[in-house]
Backbone bond lengths (Angstrom), bond angles and torsions (degrees), N, CA, C in turn:
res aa  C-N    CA-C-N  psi(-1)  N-CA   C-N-CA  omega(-1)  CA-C   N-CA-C  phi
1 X - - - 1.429 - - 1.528 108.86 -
2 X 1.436 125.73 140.18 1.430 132.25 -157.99 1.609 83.48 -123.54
3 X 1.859 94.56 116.61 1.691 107.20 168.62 1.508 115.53 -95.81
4 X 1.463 120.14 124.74 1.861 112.82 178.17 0.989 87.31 -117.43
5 X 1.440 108.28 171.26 1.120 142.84 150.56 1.358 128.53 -19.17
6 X 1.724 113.64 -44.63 1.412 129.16 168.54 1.568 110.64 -54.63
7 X 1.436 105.39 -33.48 1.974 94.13 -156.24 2.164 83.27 -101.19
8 X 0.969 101.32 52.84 1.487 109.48 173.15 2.042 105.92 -121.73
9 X 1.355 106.68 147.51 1.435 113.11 -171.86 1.364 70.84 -82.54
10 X 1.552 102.94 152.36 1.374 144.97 177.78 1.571 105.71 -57.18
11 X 1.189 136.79 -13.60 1.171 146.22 178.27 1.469 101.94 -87.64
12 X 1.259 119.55 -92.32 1.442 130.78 163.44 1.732 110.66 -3.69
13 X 1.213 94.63 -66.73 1.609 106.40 -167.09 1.901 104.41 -49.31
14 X 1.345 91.37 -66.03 1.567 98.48 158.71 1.991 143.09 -34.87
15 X 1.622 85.59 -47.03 1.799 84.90 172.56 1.967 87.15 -85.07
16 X 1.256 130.36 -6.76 1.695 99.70 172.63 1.750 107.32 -76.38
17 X 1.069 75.21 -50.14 1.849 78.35 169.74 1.592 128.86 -38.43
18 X 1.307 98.00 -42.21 1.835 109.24 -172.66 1.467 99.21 -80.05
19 X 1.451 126.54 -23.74 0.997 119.00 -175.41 1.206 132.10 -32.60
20 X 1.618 118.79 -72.06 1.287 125.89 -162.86 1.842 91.44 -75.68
21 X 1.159 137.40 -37.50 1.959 120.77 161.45 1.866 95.90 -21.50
22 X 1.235 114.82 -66.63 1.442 122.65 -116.39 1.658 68.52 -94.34
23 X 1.212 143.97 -51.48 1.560 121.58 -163.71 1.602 93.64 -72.03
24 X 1.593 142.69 -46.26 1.362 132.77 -173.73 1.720 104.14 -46.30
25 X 1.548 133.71 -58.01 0.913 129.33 170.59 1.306 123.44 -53.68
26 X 1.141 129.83 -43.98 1.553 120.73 158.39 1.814 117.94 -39.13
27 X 1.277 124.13 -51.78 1.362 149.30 -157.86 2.186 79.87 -69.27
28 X 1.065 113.77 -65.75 1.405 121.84 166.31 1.260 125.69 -17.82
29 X 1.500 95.77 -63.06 1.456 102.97 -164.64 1.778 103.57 -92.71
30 X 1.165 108.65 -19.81 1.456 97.03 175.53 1.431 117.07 -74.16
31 X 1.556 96.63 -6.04 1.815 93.74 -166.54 1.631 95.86 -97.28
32 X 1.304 127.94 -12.66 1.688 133.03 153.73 1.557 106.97 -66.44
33 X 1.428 125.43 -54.43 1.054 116.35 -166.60 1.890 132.28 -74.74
34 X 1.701 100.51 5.06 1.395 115.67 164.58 0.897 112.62 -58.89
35 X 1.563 122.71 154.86 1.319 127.25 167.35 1.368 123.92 -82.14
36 X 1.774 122.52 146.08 0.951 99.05 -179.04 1.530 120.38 -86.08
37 X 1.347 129.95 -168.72 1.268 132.11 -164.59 1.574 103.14 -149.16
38 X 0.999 110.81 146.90 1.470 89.52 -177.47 1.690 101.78 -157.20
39 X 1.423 118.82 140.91 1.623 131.81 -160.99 1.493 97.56 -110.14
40 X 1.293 108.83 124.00 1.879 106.48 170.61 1.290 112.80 -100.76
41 X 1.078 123.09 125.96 1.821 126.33 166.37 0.895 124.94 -59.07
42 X 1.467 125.61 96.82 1.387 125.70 -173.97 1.462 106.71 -123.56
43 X 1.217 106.06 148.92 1.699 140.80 -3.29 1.229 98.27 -79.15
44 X 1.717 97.27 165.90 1.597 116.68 -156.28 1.870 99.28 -63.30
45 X 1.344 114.78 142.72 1.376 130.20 178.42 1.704 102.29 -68.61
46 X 1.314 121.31 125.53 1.304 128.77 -160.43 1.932 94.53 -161.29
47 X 1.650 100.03 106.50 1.761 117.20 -149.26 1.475 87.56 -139.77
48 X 1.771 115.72 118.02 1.805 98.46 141.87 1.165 124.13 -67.12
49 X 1.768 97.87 155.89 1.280 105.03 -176.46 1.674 108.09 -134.20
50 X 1.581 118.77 -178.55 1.366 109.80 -153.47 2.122 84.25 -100.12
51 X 1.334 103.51 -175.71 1.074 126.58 -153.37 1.828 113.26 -32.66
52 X 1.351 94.71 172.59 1.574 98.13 -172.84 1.418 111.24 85.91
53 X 1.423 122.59 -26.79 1.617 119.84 -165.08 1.278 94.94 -161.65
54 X 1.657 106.35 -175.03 1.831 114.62 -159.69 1.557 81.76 -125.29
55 X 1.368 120.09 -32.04 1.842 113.91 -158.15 1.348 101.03 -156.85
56 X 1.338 89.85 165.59 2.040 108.53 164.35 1.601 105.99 -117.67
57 X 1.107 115.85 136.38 1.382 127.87 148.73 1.112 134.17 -99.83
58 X 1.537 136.01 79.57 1.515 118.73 172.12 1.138 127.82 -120.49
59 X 1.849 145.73 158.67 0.915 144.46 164.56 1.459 102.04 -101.66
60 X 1.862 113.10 134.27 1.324 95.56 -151.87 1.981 78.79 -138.33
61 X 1.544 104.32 142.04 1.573 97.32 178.40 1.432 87.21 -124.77
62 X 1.212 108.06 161.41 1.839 135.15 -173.42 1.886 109.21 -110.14
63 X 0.714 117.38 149.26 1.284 118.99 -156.77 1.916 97.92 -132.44
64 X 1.197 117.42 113.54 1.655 123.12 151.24 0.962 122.69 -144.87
65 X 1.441 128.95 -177.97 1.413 123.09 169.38 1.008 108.68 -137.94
66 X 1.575 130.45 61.07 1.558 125.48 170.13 1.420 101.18 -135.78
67 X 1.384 152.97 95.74 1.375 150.51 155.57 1.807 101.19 6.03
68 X 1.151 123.15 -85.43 1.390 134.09 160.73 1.457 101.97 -7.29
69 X 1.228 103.80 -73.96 1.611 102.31 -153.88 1.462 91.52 -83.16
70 X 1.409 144.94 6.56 1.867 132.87 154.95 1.138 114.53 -49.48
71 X 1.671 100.97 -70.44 1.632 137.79 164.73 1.932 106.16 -18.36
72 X 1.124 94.43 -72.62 1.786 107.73 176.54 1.332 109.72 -55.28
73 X 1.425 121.24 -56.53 1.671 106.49 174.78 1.250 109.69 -61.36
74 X 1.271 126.62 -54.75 1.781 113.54 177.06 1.563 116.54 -45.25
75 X 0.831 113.01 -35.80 1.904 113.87 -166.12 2.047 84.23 -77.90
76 X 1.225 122.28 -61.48 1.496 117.90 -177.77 1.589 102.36 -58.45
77 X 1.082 155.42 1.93 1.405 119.52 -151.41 1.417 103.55 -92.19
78 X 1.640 130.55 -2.13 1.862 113.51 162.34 1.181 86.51 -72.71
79 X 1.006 172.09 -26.41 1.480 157.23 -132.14 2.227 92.45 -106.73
80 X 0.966 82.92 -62.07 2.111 107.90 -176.03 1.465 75.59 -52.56
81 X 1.274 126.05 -71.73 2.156 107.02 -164.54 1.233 112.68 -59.64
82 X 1.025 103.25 -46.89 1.988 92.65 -179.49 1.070 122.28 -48.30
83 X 1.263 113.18 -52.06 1.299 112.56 176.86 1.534 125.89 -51.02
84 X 1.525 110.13 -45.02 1.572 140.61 -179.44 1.437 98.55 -62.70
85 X 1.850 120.21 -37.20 1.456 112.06 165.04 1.420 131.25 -87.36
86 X 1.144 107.02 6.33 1.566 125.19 171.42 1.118 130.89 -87.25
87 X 1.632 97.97 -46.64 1.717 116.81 154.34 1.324 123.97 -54.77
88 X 1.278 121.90 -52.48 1.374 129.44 150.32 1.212 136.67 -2.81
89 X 1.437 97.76 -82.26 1.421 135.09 163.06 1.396 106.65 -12.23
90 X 1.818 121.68 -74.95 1.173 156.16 156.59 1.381 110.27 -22.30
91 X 1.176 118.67 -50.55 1.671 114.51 -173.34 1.625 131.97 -67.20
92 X 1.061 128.73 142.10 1.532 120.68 -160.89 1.972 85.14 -105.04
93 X 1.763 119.18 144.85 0.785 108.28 -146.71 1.675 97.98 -74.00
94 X 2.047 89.64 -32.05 2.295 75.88 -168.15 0.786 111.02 -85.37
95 X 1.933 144.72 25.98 1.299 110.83 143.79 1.858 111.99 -73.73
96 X 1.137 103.52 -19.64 1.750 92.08 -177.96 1.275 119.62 -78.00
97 X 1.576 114.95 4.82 1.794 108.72 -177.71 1.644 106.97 -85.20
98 X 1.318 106.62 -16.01 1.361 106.82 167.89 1.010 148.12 -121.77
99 X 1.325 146.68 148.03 1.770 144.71 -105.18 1.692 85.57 -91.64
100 X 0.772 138.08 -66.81 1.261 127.24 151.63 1.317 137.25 10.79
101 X 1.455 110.03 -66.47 1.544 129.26 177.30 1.307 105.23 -81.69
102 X 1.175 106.19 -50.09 1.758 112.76 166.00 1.449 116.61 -21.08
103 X 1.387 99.05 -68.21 1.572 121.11 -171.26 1.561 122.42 -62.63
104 X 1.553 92.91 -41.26 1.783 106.03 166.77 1.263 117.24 -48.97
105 X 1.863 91.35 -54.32 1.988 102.02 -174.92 1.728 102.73 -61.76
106 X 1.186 128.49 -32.53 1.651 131.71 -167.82 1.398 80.30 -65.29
107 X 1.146 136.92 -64.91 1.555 125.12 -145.60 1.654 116.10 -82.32
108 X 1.358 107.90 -24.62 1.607 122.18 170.52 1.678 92.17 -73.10
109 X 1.245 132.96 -45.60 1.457 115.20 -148.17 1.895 82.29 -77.71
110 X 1.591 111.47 -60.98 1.703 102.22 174.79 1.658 121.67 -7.09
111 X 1.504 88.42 -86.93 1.337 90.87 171.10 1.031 153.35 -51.33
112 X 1.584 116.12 -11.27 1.011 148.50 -173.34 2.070 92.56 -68.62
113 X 1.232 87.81 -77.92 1.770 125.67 -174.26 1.407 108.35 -46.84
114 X 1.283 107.94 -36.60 1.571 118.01 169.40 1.644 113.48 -62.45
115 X 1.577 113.24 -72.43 1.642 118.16 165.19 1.511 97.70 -30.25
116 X 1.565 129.32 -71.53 1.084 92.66 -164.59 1.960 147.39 -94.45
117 X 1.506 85.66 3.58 1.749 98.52 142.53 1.587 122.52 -65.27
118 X 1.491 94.75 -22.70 2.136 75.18 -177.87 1.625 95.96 -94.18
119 X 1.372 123.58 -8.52 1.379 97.47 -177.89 1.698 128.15 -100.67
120 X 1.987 95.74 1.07 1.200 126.79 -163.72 1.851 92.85 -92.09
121 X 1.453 108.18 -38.11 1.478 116.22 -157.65 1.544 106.70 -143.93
122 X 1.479 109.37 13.78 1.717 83.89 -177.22 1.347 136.26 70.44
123 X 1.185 131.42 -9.36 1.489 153.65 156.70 1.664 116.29 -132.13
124 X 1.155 96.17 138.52 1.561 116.75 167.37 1.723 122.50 -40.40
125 X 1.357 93.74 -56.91 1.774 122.55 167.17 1.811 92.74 57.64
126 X 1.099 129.08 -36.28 1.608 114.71 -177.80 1.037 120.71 -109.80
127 X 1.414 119.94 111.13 1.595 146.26 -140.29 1.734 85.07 -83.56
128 X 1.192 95.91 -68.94 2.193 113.99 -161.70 1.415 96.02 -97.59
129 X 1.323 94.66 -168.02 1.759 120.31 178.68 1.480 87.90 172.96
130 X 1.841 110.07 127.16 1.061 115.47 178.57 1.707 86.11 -135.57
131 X 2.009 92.27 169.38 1.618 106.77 165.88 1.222 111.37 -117.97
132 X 1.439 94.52 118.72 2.272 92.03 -177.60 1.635 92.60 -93.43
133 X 1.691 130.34 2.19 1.100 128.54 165.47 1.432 125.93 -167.29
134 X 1.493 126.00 116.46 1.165 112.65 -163.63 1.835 96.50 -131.22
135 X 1.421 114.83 140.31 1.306 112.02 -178.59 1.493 96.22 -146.33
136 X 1.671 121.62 131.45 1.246 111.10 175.09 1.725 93.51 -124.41
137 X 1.682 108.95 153.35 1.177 97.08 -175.18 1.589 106.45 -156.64
């Protein structure tokens, strides 16, 4: 005897249906519910910069959550400073004294670091970019 889907109570038939929703959302939420991990650049990134100031000081940590992709930012990270000292380079000092400029430079340096994980490896791999220290002077 051949059982389908049809000779199923209307309920049944339904949670088979919802199924594959309900495992994609699982697949979702587990990929939020990793921990994050996070790589610090050491030693602290210390770049001249153009007017308003002589330098940057920051200690800067990287943010992912895939073991894999730690591994990969550590093996890249002369690649992740250069760039971070290139960008640098570029910045005039008083827009960075304020939270503002700060925040701009956090999201240019991100992105920055990202391009060059996807072009180093094919993935992005660095979610964040934070400052556990920033001093411009």
């Amino acid at each position: 005897m051949r059982s389908s889907i049809l000779s199923l109570p209307v309920g049944a038939a339904l949670l088979l249906l919802a199924l594959p929703a309900l495992s994609a959302e699982s697949e979702e939420e587990t990929a939020e519910k990793k921990p994050h991990l996070y790589y610090e650049l050491t030693p602290s990134i210390v770049a001249n910069i153009q007017k308003g100031a002589k330098y940057l000081r920051a200690d800067i940590q990287l943010m992912t959550r895939e073991e894999d992709s730690l591994a990969q930012i550590e093996h890249h990270a002369p690649a992740l400073r250069h760039e971070l000292f290139m960008l640098i380079s570029d910045q005039e000092g008083s827009q960075l004294k304020g939270p503002k400029g700060k925040e701009s430079f956090r999201k240019s340096a991100l992105k920055a670091l990202q391009k060059v994980m996807q072009a180093l490896t094919g993935k992005e791999m660095v979610e964040d970019l934070f400052f556990s220290s920033f001093f411009v002077q």
